[in-house]
C-alpha positions as CSV (number, residue, x, y, z in Angstrom):
1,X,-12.4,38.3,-106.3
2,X,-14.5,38.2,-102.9
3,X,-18.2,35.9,-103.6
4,X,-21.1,38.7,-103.8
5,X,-23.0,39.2,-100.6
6,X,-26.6,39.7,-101.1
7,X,-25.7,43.2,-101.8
8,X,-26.8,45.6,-105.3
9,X,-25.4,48.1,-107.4
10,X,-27.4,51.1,-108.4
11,X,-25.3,52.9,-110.9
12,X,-26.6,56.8,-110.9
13,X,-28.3,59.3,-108.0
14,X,-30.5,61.1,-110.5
15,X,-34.2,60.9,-109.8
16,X,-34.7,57.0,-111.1
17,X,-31.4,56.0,-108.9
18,X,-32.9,57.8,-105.8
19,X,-36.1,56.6,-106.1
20,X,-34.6,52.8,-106.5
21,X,-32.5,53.5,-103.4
22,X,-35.6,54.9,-101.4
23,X,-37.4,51.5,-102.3
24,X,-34.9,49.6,-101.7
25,X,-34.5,51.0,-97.8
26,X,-38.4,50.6,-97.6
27,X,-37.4,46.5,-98.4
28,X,-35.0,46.0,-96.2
29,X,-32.1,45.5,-100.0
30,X,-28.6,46.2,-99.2
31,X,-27.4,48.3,-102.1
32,X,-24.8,51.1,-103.0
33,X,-25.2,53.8,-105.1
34,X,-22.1,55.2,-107.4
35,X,-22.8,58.3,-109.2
36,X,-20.2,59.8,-111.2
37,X,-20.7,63.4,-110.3
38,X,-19.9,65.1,-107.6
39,X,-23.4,65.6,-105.6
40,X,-27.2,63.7,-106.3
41,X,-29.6,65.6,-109.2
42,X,-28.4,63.7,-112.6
43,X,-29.3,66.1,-115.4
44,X,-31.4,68.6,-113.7
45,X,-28.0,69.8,-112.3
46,X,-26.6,72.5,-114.8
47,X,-22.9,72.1,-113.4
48,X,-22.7,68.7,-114.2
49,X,-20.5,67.7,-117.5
50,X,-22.8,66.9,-120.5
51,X,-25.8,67.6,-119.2
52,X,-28.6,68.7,-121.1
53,X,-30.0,71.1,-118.8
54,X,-30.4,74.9,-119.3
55,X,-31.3,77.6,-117.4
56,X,-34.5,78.4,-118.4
57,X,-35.5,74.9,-118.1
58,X,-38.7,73.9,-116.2
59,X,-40.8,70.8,-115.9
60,X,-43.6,70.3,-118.6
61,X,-45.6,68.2,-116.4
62,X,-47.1,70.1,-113.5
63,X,-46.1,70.2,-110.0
64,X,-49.0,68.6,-108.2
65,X,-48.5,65.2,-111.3
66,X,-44.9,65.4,-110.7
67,X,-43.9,64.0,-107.5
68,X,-42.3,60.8,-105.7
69,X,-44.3,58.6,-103.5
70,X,-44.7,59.7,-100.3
71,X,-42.6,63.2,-101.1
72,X,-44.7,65.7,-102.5
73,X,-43.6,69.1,-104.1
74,X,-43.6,72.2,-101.8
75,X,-47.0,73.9,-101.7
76,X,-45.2,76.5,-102.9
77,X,-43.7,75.6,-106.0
78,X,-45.5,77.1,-108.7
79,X,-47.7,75.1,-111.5
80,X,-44.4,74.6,-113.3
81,X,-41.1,74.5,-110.9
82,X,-37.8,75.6,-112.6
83,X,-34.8,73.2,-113.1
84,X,-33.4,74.6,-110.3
85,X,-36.3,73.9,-107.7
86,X,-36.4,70.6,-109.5
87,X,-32.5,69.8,-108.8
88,X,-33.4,71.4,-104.6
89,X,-36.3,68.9,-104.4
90,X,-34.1,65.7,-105.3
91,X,-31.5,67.0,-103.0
92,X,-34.4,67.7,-100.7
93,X,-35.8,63.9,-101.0
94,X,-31.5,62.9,-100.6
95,X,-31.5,63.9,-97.3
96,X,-35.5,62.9,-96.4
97,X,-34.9,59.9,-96.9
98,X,-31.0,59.5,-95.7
99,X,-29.8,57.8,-99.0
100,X,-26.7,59.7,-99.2
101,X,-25.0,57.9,-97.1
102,X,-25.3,54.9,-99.3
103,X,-23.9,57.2,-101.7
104,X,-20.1,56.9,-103.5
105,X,-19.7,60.5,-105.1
106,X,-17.0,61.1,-107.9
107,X,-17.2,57.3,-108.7
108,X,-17.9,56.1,-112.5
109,X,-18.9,52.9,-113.6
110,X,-17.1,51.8,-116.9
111,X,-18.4,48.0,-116.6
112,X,-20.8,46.0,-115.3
113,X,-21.5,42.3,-116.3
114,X,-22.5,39.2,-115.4
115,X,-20.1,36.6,-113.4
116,X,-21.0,33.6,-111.4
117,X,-23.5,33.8,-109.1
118,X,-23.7,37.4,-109.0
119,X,-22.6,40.8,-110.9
120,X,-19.1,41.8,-111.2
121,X,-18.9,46.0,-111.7
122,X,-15.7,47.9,-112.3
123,X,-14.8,50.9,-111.5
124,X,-13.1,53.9,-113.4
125,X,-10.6,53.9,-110.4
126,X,-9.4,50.7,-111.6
127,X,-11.7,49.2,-108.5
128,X,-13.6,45.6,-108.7
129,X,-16.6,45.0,-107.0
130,X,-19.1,41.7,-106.8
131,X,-22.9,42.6,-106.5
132,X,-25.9,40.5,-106.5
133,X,-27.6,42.6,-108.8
134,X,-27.1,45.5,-111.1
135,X,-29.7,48.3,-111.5
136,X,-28.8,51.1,-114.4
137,X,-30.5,54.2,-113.1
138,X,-28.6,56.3,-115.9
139,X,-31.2,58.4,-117.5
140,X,-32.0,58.6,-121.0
141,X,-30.8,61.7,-122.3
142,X,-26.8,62.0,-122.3
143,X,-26.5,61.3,-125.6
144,X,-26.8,64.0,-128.1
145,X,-28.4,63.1,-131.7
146,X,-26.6,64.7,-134.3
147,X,-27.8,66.3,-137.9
148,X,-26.0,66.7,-140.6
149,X,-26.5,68.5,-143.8
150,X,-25.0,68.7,-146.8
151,X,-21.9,72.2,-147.2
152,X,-19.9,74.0,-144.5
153,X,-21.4,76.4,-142.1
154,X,-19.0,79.5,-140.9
155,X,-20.6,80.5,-138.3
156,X,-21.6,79.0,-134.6
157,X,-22.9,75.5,-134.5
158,X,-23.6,72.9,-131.8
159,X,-26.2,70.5,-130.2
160,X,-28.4,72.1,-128.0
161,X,-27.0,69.9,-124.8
162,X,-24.4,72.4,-125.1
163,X,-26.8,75.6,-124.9
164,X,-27.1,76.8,-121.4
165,X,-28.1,80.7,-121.0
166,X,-29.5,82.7,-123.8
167,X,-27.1,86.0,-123.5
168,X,-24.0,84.3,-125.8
169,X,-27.7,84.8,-128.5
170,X,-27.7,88.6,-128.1
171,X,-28.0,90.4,-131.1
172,X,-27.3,87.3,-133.4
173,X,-29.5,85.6,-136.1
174,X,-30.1,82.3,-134.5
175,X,-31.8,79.7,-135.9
176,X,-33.0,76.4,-134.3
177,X,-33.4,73.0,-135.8
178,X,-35.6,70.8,-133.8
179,X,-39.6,71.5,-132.6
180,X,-39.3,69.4,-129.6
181,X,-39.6,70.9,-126.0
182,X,-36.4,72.1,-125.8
183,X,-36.2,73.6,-129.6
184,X,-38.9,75.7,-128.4
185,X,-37.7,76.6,-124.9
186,X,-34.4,78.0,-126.7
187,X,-36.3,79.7,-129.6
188,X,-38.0,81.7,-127.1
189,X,-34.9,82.4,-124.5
190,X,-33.5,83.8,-128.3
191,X,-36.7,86.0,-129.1
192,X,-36.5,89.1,-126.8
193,X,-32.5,89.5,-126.9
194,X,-31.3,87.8,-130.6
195,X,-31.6,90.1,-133.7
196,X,-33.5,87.3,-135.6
197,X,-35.0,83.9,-134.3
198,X,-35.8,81.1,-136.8
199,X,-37.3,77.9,-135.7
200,X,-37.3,74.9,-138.4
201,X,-39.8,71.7,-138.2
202,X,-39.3,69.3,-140.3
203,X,-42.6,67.8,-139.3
204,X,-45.9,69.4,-137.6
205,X,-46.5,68.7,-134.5
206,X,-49.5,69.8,-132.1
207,X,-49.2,71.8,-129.4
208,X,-51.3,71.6,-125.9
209,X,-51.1,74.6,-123.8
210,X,-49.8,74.8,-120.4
211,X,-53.2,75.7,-118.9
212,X,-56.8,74.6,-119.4
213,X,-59.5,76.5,-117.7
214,X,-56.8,77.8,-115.2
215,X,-55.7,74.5,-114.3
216,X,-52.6,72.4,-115.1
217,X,-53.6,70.6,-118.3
218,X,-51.6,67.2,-116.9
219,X,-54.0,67.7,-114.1
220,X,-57.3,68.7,-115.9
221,X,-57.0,65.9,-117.9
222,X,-56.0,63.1,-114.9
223,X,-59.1,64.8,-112.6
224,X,-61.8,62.7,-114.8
225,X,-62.2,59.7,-115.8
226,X,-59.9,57.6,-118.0
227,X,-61.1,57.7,-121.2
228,X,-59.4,54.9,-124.4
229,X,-57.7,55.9,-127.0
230,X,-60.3,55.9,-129.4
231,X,-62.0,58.4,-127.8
232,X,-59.2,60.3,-126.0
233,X,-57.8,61.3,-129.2
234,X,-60.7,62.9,-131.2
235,X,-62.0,64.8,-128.0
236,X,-58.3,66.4,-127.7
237,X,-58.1,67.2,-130.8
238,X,-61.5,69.5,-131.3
239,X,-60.2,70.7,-128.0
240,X,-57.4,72.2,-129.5
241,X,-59.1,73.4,-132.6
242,X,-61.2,75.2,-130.3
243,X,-58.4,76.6,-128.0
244,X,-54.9,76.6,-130.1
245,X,-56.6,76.8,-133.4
246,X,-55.3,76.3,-136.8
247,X,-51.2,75.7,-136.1
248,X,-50.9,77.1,-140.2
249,X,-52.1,80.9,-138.8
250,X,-48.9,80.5,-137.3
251,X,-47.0,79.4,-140.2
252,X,-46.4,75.7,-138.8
253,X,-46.9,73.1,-140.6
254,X,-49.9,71.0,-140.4
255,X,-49.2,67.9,-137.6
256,X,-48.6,64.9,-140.1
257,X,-49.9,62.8,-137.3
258,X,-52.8,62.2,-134.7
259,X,-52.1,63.8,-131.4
260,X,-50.1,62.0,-128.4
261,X,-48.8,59.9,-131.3
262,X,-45.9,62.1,-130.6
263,X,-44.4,63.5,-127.9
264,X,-46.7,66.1,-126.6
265,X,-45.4,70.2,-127.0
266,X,-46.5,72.0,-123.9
267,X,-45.7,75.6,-124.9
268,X,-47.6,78.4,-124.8
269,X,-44.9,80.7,-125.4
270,X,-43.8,79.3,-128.6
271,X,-46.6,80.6,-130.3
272,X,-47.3,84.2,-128.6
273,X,-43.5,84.8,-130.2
274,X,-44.7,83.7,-133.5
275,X,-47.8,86.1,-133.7
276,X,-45.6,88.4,-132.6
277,X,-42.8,88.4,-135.2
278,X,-40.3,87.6,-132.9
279,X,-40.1,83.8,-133.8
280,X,-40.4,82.5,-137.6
281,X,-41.2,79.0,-138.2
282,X,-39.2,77.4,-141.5
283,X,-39.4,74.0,-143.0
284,X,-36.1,72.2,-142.8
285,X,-32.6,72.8,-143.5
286,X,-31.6,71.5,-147.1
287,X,-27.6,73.0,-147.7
288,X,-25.3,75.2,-145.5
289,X,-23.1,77.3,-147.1
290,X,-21.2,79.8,-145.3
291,X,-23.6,81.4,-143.4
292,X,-25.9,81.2,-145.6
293,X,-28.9,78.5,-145.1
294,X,-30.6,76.9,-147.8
295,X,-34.2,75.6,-147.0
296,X,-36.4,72.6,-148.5
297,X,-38.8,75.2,-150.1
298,X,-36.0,76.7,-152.1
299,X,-35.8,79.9,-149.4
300,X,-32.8,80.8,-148.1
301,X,-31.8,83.0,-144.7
302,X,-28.1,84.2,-143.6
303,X,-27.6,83.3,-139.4
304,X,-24.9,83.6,-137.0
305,X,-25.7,80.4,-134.8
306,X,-27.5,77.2,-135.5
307,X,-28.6,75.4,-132.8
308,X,-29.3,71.2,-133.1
309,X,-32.4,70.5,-131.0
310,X,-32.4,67.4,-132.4
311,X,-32.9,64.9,-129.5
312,X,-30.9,62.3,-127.5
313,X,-30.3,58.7,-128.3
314,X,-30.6,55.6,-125.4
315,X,-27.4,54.1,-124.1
316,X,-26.3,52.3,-121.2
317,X,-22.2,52.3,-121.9
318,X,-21.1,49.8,-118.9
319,X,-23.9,47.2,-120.4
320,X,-21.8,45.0,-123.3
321,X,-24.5,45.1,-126.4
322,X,-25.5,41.2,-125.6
323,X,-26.7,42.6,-122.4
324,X,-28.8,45.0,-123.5
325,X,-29.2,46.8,-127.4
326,X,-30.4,50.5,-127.4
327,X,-31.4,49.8,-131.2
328,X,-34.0,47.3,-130.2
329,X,-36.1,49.8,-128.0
330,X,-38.4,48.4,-125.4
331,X,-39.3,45.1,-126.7
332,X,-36.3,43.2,-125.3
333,X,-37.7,44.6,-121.6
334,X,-40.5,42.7,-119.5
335,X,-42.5,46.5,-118.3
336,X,-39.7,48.6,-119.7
337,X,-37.7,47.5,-116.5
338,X,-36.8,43.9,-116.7
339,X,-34.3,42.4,-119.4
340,X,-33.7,38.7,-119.9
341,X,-30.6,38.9,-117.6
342,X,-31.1,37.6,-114.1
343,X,-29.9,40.3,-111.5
344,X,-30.0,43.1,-114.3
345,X,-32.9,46.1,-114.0
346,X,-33.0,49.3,-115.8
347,X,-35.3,52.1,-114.2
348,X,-35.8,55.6,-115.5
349,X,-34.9,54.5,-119.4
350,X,-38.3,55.7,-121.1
351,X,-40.2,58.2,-122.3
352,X,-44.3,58.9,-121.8
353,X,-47.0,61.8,-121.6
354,X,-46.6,62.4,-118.3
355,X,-44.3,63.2,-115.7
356,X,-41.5,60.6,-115.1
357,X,-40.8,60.6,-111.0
358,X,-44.1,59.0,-110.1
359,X,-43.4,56.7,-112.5
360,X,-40.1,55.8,-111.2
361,X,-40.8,55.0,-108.2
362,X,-43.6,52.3,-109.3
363,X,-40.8,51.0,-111.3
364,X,-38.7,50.8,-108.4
365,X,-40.8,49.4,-106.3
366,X,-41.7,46.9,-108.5
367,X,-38.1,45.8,-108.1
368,X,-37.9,45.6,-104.7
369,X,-40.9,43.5,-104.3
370,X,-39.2,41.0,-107.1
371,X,-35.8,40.9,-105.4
372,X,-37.7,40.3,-102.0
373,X,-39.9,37.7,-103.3
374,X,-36.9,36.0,-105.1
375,X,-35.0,36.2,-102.0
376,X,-38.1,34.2,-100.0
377,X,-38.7,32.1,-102.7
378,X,-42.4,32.6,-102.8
379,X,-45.4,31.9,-105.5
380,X,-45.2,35.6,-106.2
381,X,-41.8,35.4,-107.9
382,X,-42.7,32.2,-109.6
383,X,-45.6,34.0,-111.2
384,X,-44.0,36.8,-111.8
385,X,-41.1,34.6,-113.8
386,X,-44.4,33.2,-115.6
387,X,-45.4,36.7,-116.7
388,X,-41.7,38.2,-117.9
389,X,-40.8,35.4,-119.6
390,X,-44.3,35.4,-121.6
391,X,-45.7,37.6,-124.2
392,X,-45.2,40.8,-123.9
393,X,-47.9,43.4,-122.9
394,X,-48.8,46.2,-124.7
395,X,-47.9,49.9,-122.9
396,X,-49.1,52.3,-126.0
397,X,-52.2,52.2,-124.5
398,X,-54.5,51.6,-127.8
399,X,-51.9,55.0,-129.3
400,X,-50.1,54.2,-132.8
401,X,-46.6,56.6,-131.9
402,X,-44.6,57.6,-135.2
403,X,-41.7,55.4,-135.4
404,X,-38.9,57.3,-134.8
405,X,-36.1,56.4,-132.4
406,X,-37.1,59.1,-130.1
407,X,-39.8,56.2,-129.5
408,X,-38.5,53.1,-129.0
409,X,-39.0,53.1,-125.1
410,X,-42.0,55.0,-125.6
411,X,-45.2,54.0,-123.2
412,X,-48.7,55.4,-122.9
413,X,-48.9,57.3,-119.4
414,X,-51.9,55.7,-117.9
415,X,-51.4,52.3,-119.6
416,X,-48.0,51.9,-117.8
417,X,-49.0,53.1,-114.6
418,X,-52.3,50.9,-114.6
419,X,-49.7,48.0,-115.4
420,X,-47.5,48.6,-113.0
421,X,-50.0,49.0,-110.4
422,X,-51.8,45.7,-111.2
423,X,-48.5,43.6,-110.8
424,X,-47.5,45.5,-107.9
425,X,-50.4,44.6,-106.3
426,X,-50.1,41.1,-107.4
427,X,-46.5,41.4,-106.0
428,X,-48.0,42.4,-102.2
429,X,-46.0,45.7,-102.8
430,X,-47.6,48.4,-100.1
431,X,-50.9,49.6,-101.5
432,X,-50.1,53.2,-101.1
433,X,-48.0,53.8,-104.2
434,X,-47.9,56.8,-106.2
435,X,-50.8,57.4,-108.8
């Protein structure tokens, strides 16, 4: 097998794999990219096997928040761009920034690990390569979550990552199990056409609307100052008593938690449906039996299709589990980016309060900057050795999130990015990175 050249390996052309590649041009880092599918977008493109994406899908951070460095959104996008504005604005920033050509289409990795001097990657074709560095840019949700309940169910039944238009729900008694984003997105695609939408929760959770005082509310809340945790959290919450209101009028239950201690539910929808009568909230699922659903509180309701919102699980299958353990969330990662693994980053594998792309490419710039100063030999990546091989920092920003494996690579939005722009800096990355 040929000695690596000073070459890397970015497996994936979804947002956190073009945003790496975009960085990596910007430092002068030879790379590839191999991306299994047959054009650049990752999940926000429907077509692709697996995805999670549906039709209705659109971003629940807001388009002026959303946006690479350097590449905003189109002026005009609305507040809220649609998966399929989402998947042309990737494609859009592709060819901006010339990084298909570095592309290999079609192309799955089934290994990648470590070898000599360098990183040795394999190919589904059979195909061995020899990198200096690896960099998993594989997303973090391609791996559905399953439930499971107790009886047989004879009618429909899957994971929502297989739900993609709402007409199969037409004139059906549907009922979805899950009260995440999605959950809710799909309970509302099922209100106007299904003959009978059910939501369950098995916990409350708080809902922020879309819009505060006719702005954004990602961007009402980023156009002041930052305020701690401490203080954050009370002021939201006698916000939302004063605009959402009591979630029980709605026949939710009552949050079991602080809010942003979860993942935040921006829907507005969700609850016009549910005062409305076109959307009823139950508790959870106890026993199926034939089509007949049994629920905690003794109730019971006959559907047609059950739908598992139910969530995704982390994986990175071409990392052996010495290399890197899904199980042990973030903790094993210096800045949710850099494992003890010389030559090994992960980018895009995390979830926050905010919107992802500007985060991604922080993360990959921070990369670049440690490869280049690696590659000189300077003080900055003896420092920078110093500080991901010592304790490690806190991203929750001050916020105690439920422990649930939906938050293992969980980070506070402002936290991180304030993090990540401090070591940047100290890095000498450019001074113009996204905020």
């Amino acid at each position: 097998m040929p000695k690596p050249e000073d070459r890397y390996c970015i497996i994936g052309a979804g947002p956190s794999g073009l945003a790496t590649a975009h960085e990596f041009q910007r430092a002068g880092i030879a790379f590839d990219v191999v991306e299994r599918f047959h054009d650049v977008g990752g999940i926000w493109d429907i077509d692709n096997p697996g995805t999670p994406m549906y039709d209705s899908a659109h971003f629940i951070s807001s388009r002026t928040q959303s946006a690479f460095d350097d590449f905003p959104m189109p002026a005009v996008y609305p507040d809220y761009p649609s998966r399929a504005r989402i998947l042309d604005y990737l494609r859009a920033y592709a060819d901006h920034e010339d990084i298909r050509e570095h592309i290999a289409f079609d192309t799955a990795v089934t290994r990648a690990s470590p070898a000599d001097d360098g990183w040795h990657v394999e190919l589904a074709s059979g195909e061995h390569r020899r990198y200096r560095g690896v960099v998993c840019a594989v997303g973090n949700n391609w791996f559905p979550v399953d439930a499971s309940y107790p009886g047989h169910f004879d009618g429909e039944m899957y994971h929502s990552s297989r739900y993609k238009y709402a007409a199969p729900l037409a004139g059906k008694r549907v009922l979805v199990v899950g009260g995440g984003n999605s959950g809710c997105d799909i309970a509302c695609d099922a209100a106007p056409i299904a003959r009978e939408t059910l939501i369950s929760f098995r916990r409350g959770y708080h809902f922020l609307p879309k819009h505060l005082f006719g702005v954004p509310t990602d961007a009402f809340f980023r156009s002041g100052p930052h305020l701690p945790a401490w203080l954050a959290q009370p002021l939201l919450t006698l916000l939302l008593r004063i605009l959402v209101g009591d979630l029980r009028r709605y026949k939710l239950p009552k949050p079991d938690h602080k809010v942003l201690e979860s993942h935040p539910i921006v829907n507005s929808q969700l609850l016009h449906y549910l005062t409305h009568g076109d959307v009823r909230a139950v508790p959870d699922v106890r026993q199926l039996d034939g089509q007949r659903v049994t629920l905690i509180d003794g109730t019971a309701a006959e559907v047609d299709v059950i739908i598992f919102a139910t969530g995704f699980r982390s994986a990175i299958p071409c990392l052996d589990a010495q290399l890197f353990a899904p199980e042990r969330g973030g903790s094993q990662l210096y800045l949710n980016v850099f494992p003890d693994r010389p030559g090994l980053y992960i980018v895009g594998l995390f979830e926050t309060d905010g919107s992802l792309f500007p985060v991604v490419s922080k993360q990959a710039a921070l990369v670049a900057s440690v490869i280049r100063a690696q590659r000189e030999g300077s003080e900055r990546a003896t420092w920078f050795e110093r500080q991901r091989t010592g304790a490690r920092p806190d991203l929750s920003g001050g916020i105690k999130y439920l422990a649930s494996q939906r938050h293992a690579f969980y980070v506070q939005y402002d936290e991180y990015v304030h993090r990540l722009d401090k070591t940047l800096k100290r890095m000498g990355a450019r001074s113009h990175v996204a905020g």
